[in-house]
One Martini backbone bead per residue (centre of mass of N, CA, C, O) as a GRO file, in nm:
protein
  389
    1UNK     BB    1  -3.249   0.798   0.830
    2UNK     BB    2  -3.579   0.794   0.822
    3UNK     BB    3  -3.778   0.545   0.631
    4UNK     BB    4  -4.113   0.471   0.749
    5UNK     BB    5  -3.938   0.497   1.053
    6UNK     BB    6  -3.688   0.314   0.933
    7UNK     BB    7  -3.341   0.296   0.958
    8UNK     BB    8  -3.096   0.437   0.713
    9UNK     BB    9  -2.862   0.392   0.477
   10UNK     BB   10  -2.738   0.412   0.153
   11UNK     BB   11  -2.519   0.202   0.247
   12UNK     BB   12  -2.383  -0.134   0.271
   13UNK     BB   13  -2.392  -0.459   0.417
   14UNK     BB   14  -2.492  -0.744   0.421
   15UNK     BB   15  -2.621  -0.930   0.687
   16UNK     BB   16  -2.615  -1.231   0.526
   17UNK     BB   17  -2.388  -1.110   0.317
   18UNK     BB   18  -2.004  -1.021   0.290
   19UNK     BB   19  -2.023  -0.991  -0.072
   20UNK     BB   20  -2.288  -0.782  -0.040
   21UNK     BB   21  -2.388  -0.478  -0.174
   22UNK     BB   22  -2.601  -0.209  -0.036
   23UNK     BB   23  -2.858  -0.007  -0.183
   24UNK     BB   24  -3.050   0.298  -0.284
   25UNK     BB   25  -3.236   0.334  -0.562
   26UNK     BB   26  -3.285   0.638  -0.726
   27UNK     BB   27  -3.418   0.649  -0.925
   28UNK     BB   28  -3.725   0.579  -0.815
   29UNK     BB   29  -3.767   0.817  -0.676
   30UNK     BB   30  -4.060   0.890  -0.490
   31UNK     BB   31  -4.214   0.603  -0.638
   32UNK     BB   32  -3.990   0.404  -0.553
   33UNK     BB   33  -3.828   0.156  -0.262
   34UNK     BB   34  -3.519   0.057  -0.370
   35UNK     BB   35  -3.336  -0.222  -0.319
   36UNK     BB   36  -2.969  -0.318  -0.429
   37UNK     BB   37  -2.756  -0.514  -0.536
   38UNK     BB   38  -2.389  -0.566  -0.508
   39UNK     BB   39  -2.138  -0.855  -0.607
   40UNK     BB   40  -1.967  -0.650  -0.767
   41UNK     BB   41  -1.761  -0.387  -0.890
   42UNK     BB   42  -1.905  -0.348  -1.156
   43UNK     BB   43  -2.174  -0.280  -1.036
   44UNK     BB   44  -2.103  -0.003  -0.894
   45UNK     BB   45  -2.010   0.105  -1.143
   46UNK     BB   46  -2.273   0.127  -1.250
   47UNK     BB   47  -2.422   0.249  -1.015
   48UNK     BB   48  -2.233   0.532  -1.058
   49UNK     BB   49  -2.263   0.577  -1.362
   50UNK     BB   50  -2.634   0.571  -1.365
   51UNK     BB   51  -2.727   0.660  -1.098
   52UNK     BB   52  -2.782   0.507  -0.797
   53UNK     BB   53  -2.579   0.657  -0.715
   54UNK     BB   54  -2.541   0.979  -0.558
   55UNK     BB   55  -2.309   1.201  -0.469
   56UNK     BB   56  -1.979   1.245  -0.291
   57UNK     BB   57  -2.000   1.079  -0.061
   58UNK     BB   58  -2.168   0.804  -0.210
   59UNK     BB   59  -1.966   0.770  -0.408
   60UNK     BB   60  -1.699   0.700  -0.223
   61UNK     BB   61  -1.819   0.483  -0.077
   62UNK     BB   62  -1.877   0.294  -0.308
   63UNK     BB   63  -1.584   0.281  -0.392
   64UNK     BB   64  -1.498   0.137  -0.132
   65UNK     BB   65  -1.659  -0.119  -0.157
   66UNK     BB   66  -1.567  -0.178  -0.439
   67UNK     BB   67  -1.285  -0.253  -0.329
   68UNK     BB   68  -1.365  -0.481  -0.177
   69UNK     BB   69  -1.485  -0.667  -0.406
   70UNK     BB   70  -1.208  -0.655  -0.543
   71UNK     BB   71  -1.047  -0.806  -0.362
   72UNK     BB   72  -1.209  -1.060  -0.302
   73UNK     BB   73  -1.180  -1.116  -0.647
   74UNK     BB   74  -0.888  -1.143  -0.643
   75UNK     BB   75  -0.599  -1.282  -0.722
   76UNK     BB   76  -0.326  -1.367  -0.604
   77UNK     BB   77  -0.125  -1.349  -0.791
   78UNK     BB   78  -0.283  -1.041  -0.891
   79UNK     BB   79  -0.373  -0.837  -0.667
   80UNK     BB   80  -0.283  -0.539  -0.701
   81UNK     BB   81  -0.319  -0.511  -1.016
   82UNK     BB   82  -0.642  -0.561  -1.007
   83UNK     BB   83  -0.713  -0.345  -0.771
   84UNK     BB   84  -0.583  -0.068  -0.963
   85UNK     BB   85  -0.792  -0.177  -1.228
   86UNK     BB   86  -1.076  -0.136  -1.065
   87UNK     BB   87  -0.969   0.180  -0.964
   88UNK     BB   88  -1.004   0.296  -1.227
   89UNK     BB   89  -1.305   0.193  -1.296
   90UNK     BB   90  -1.405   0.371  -1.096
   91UNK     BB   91  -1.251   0.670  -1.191
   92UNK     BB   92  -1.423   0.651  -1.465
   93UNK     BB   93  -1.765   0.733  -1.410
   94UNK     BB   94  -1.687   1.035  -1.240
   95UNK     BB   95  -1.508   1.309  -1.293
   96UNK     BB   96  -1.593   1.506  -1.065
   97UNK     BB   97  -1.583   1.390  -0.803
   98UNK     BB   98  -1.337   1.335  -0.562
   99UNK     BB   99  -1.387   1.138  -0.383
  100UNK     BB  100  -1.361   0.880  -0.572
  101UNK     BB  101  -1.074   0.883  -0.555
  102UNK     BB  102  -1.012   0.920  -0.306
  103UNK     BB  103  -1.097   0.617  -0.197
  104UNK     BB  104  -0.932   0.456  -0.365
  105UNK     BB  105  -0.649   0.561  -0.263
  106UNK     BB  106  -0.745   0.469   0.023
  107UNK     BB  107  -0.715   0.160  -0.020
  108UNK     BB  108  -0.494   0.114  -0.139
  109UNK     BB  109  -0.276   0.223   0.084
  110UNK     BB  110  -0.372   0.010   0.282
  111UNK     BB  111  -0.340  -0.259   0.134
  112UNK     BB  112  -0.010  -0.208   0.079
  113UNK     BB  113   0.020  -0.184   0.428
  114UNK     BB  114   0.001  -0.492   0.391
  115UNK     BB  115   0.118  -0.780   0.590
  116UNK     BB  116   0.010  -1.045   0.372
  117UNK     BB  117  -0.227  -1.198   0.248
  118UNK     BB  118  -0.531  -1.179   0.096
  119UNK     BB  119  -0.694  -1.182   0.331
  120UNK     BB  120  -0.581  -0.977   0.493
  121UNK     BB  121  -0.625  -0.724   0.311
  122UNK     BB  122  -0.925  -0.770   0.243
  123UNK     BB  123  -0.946  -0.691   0.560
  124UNK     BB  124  -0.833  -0.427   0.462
  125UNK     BB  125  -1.107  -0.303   0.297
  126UNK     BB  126  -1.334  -0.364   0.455
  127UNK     BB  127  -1.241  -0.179   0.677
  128UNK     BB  128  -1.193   0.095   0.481
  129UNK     BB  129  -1.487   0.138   0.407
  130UNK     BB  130  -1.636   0.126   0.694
  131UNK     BB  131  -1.494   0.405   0.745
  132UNK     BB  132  -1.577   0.584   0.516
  133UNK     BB  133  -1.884   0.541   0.606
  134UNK     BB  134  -1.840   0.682   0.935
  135UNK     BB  135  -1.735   0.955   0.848
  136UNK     BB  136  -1.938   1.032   0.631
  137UNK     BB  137  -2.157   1.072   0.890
  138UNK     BB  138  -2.017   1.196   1.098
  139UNK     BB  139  -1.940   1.481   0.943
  140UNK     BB  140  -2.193   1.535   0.876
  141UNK     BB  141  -2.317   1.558   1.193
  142UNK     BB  142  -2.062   1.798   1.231
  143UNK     BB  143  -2.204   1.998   0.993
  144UNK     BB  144  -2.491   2.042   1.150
  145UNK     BB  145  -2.383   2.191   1.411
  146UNK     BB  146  -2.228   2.436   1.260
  147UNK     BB  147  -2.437   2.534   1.097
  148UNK     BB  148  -2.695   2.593   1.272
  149UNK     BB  149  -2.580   2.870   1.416
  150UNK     BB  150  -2.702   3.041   1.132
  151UNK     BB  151  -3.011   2.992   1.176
  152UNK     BB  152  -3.007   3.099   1.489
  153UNK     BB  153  -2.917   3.398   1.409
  154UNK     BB  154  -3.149   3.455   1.185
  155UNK     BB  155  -3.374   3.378   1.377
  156UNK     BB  156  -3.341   3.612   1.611
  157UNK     BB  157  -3.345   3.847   1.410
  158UNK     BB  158  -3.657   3.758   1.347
  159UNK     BB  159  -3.819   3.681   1.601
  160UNK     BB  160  -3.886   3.332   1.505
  161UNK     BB  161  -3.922   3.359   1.246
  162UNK     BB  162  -3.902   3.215   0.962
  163UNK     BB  163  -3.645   3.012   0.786
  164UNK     BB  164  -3.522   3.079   0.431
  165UNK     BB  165  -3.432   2.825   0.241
  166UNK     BB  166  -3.163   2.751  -0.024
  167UNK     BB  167  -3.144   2.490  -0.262
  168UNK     BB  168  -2.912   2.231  -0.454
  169UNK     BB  169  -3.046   1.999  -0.527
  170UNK     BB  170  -2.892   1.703  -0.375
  171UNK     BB  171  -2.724   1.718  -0.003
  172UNK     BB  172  -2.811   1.485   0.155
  173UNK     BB  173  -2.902   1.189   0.275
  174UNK     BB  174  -2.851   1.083  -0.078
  175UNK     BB  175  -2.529   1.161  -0.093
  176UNK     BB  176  -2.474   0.992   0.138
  177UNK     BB  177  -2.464   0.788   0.430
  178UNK     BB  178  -2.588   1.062   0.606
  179UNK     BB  179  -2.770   1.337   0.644
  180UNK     BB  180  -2.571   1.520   0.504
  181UNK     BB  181  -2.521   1.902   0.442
  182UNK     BB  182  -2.695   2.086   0.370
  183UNK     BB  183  -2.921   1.948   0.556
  184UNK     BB  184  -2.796   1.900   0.851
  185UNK     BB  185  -2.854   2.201   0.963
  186UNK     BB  186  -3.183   2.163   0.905
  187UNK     BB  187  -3.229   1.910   1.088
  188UNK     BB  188  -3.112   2.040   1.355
  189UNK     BB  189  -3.341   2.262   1.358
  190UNK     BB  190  -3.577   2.137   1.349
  191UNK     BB  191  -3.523   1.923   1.620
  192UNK     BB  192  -3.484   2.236   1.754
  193UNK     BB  193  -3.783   2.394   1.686
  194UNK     BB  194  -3.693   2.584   1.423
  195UNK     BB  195  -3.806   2.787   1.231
  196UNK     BB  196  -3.869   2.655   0.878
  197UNK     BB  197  -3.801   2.707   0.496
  198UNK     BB  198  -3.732   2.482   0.203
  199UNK     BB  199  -3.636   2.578  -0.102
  200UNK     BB  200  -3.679   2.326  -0.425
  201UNK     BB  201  -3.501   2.266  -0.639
  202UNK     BB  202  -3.563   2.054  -0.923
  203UNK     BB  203  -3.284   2.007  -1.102
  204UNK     BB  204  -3.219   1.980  -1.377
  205UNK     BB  205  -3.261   1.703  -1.567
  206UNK     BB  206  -3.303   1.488  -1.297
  207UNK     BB  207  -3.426   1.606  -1.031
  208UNK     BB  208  -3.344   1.595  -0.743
  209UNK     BB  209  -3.497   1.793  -0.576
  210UNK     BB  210  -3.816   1.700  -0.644
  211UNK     BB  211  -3.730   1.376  -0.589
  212UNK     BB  212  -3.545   1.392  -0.320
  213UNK     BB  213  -3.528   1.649  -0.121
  214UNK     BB  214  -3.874   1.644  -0.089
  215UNK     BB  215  -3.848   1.315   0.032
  216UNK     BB  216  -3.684   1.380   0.287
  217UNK     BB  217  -3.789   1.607   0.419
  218UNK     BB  218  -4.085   1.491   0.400
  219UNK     BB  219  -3.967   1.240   0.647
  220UNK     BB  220  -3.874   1.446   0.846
  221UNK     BB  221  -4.113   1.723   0.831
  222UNK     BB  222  -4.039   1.951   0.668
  223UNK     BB  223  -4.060   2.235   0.538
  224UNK     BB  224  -4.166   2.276   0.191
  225UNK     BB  225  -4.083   2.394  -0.163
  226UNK     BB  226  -4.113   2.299  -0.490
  227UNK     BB  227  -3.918   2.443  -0.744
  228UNK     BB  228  -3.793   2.585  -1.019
  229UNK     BB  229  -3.509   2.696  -1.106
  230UNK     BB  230  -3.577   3.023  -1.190
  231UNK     BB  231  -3.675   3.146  -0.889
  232UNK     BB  232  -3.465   3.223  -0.700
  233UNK     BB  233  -3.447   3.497  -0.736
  234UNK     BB  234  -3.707   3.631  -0.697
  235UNK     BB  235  -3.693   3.515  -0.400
  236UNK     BB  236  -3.460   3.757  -0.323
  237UNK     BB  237  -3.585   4.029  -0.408
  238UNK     BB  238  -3.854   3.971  -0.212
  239UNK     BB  239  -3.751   3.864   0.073
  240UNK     BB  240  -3.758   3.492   0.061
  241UNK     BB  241  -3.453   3.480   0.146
  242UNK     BB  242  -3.182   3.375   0.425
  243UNK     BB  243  -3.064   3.142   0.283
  244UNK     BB  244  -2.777   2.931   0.164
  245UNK     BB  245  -2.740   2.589   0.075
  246UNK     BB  246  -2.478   2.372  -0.059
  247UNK     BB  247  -2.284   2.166  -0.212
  248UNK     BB  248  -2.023   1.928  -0.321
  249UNK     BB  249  -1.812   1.764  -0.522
  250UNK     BB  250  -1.568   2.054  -0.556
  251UNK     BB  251  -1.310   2.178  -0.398
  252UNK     BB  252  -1.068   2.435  -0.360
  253UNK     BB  253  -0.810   2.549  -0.141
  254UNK     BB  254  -0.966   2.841  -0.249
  255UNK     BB  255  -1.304   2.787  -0.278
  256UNK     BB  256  -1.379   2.662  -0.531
  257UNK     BB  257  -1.711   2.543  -0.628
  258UNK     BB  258  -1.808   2.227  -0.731
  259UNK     BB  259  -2.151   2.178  -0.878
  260UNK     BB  260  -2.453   2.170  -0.973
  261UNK     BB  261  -2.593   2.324  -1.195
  262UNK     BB  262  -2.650   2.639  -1.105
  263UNK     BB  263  -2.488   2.757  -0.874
  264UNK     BB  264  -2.398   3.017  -0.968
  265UNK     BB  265  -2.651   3.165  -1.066
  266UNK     BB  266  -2.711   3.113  -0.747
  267UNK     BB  267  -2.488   3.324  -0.633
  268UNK     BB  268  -2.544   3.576  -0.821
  269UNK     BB  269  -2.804   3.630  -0.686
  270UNK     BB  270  -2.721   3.663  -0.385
  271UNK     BB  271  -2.526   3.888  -0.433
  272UNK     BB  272  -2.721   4.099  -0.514
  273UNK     BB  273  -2.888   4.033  -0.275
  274UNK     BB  274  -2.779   4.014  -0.022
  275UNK     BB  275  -2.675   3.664   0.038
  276UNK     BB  276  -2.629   3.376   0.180
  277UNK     BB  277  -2.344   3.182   0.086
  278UNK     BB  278  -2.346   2.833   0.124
  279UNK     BB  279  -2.094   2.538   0.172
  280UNK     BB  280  -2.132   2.234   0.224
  281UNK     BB  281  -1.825   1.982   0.352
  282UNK     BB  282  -1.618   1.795   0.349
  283UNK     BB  283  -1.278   1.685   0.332
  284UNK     BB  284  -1.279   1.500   0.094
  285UNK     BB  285  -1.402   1.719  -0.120
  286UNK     BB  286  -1.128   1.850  -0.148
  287UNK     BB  287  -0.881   1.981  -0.284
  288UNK     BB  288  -0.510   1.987  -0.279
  289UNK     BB  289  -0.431   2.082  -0.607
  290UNK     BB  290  -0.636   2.246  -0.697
  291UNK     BB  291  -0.648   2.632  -0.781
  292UNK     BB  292  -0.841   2.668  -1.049
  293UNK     BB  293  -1.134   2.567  -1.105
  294UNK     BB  294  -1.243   2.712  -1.359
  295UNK     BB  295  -0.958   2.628  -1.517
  296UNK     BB  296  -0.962   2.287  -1.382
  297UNK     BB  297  -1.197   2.144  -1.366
  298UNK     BB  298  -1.384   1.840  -1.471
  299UNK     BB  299  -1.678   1.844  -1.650
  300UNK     BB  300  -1.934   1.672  -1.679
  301UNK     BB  301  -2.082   1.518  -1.987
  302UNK     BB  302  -2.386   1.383  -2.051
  303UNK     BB  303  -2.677   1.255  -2.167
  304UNK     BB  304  -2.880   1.437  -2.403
  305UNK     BB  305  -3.135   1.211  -2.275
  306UNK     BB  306  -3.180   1.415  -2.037
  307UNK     BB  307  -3.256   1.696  -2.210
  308UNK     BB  308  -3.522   1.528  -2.361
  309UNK     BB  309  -3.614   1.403  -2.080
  310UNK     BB  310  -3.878   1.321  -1.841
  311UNK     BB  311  -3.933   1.162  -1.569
  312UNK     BB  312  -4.245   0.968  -1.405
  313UNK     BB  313  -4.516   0.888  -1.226
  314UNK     BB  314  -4.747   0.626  -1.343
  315UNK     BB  315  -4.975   0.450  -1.251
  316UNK     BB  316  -4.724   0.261  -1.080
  317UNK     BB  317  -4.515   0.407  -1.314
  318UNK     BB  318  -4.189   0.458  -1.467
  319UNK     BB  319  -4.121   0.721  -1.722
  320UNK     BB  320  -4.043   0.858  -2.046
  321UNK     BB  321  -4.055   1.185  -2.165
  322UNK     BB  322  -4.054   1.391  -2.444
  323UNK     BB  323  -3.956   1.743  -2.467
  324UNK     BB  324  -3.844   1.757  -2.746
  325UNK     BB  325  -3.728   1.777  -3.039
  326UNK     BB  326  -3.644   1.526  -3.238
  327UNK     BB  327  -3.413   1.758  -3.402
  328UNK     BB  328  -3.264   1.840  -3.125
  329UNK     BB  329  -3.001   1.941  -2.994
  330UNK     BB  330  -2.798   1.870  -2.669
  331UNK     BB  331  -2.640   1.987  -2.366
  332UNK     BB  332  -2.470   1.849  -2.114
  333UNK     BB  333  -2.398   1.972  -1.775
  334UNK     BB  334  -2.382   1.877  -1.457
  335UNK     BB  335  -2.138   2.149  -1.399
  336UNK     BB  336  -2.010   2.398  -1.194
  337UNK     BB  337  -1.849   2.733  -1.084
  338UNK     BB  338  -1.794   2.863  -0.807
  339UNK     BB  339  -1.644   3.140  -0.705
  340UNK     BB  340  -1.512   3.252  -0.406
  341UNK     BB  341  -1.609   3.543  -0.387
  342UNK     BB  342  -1.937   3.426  -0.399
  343UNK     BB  343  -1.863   3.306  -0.078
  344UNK     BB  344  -1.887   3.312   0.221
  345UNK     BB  345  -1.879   3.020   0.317
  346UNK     BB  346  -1.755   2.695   0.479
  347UNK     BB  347  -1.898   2.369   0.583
  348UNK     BB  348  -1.761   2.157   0.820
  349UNK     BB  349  -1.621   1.933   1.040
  350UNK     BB  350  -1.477   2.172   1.182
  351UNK     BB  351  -1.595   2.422   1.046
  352UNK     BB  352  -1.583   2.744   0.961
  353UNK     BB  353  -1.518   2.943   0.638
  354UNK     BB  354  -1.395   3.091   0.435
  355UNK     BB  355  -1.324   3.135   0.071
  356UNK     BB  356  -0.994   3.065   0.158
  357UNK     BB  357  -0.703   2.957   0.154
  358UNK     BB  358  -0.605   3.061   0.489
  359UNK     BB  359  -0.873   2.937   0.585
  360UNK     BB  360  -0.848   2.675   0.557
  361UNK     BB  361  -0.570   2.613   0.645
  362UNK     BB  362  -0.643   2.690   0.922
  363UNK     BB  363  -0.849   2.435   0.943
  364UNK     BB  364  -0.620   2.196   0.782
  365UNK     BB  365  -0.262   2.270   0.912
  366UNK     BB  366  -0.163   1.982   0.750
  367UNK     BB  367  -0.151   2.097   0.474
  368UNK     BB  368   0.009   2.361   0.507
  369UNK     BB  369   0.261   2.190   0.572
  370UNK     BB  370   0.290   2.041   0.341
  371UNK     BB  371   0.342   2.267   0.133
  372UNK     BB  372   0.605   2.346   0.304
  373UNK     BB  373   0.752   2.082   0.244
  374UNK     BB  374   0.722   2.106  -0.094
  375UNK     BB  375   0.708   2.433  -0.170
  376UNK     BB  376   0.470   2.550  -0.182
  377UNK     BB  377   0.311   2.856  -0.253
  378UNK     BB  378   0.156   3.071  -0.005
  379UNK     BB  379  -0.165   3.292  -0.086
  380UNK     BB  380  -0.277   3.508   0.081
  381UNK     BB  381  -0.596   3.664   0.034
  382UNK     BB  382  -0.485   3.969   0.025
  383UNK     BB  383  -0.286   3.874  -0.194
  384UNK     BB  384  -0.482   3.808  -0.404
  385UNK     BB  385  -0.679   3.798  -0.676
  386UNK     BB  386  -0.913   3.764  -0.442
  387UNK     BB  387  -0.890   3.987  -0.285
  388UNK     BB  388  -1.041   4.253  -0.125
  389UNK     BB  389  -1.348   4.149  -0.067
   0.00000   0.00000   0.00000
């Protein structure tokens, strides 16, 4: 993504200090632009647990580094030990977002499959960091390619009129190490030359969508507009949205998908109004192990002062107002579970599929064989509590 014309990832590795991990600090966007320093895996952990870095895949990729960090100053003499302890600290810190688990553990299995002292180690730690974070831009990249198809098809029926997407929170190239997955689709049809108009929930409490996704969007040139959160309804209902494309934190292998609070919301709008749901993600994101979301899932419940106030830019100085009494109390639900019923499809790095256990596997058939050699009971799709639908 190019950012005043020059091209950034969201987390990187400093260029002339390899012990040192640099981030884009979303706190301060879109009215300051600021790289941050992450010099310890605490410093990480702490930037992952106060959203200077959020969204499911560039949550991975920072714990990729976090343990790479960790790797560095760990003991020779307790090296897997401390590797183990502070790989729990930094799965502590989020717990809707299954890549940061998914990175953390794909960490230790490298490093542990290393024959060789601290140093060897290390240096894998830093390759399998390397590789997370090229794969996570990679598979986005892949996400758009096939993703693109299904705005060119709408774009086709509509005899090159424009097609409006919704989208929810921020699933950009700022929740990613580049592309995004919701938005990559949407860049890939830009680029293009399709015409395109982006509605961007601005996503309450936080408003990633207000802050981050109007922000890169118009970086890239997209045209957007963007919407209260409770508007998504109405402009389905007026034939104002051709397509929604949100992203996910947390997938199950049946299809429900965990995402941030308020997409069940639009997914039931939505189906009302047949309109179609995509959720882009890519594998990682993915649970393999969690059957059904909804009674299953995880839900972060954050800090009850982010929904009594609301941050924003004013003469130069960024600001938290007041929005409630000051004696009302709040609750924070970060994430919401859309069940599989109510999603058209999901687009992945591998290509598109329906939102059930059948078509997933059939998309990821070394799952498949896993669970065969396991013995889990697979229920296809016709025959599942969620079939014939």
């Amino acid at each position: 993504m190019n950012v005043y014309g020059e091209h950034y990832r969201t987390i990187w590795i400093k260029q002339d200090d390899t012990a040192v991990i640099q981030i884009i600090d979303q706190r301060h966007l879109p009215h300051k632009f600021v790289v941050e320093a992450l010099p310890s895996v605490d410093d990480v952990a702490r930037a992952i647990k106060e959203m200077h870095v959020r969204g499911a895949g560039l949550i991975g990729a920072a714990a990729g580094y976090g343990m790479y960090l960790a790797a560095l100053h760990a003991p020779p003499d307790s090296f897997m030990d401390r590797l183990t302890a502070d790989g729990e600290k930094l799965k502590g810190t989020r717990p809707t977002a299954v890549n940061l688990e998914w990175a953390v553990n794909r960490q230790l299995e490298a490093v542990q499959a290393v024959n060789g002292d601290a140093k060897t180690k290390i240096q894998a730690a830093f390759d399998t960091a390397q590789t997370i974070a090229d794969e996570d831009a990679e598979f986005c990249r892949r996400i758009g390619q096939h993703g693109v198809s299904l705005i060119e098809e709408i774009s086709r029926r509509k005899h090159g009129e424009t097609v409006n997407i919704l989208t929810h929170c921020n699933a950009g190239w700022l929740a990613f190490v580049d592309y995004g997955t919701a938005t990559a689709p949407i860049y890939a049809a830009h680029d293009k030359g399709i015409h395109i108009h982006v509605w961007v929930d601005e996503t309450r409490p936080r408003n990633q969508g207000a802050r981050l996704t109007a922000w890169e969007l118009g970086q890239h040139g997209v045209p957007h507009t963007v919407i209260a959160d409770n508007v998504g309804g109405h402009l389905m209902q007026h034939g104002l949205v051709d397509m929604i494309i949100t992203g996910s934190d947390r997938t199950t292998y049946t299809g429900d998908v965990g995402n941030k609070i308020g997409t069940y919301l639009k997914a039931l709008a939505a189906y009302d109004n047949n309109i179609p749901f995509y959720t882009a993600l890519p594998s990682s994101t993915f649970d393999w192990v969690m059957r059904d979301g909804v009674k299953e899932m995880p839900i972060e419940q954050r800090d009850a002062a982010e929904v009594h106030t609301i941050r924003g830019g004013h003469e130069g100085t960024i600001k938290a107002v007041r929005l409630t009494p000051q004696d009302s109390p709040a609750a924070n639900y970060a994430f919401d579970v859309t069940p599989a019923r109510l999603v058209t499809g999901l687009i992945t790095e591998r290509g598109i599929c329906r939102a059930n256990e059948d078509s997933i596997l059939n998309l990821f058939p070394e799952k498949r064989q896993r669970y065969k050699e396991e013995g889990v009971k697979l229920t296809t799709f016709l025959t599942s509590p969620r079939g014939n639908q």
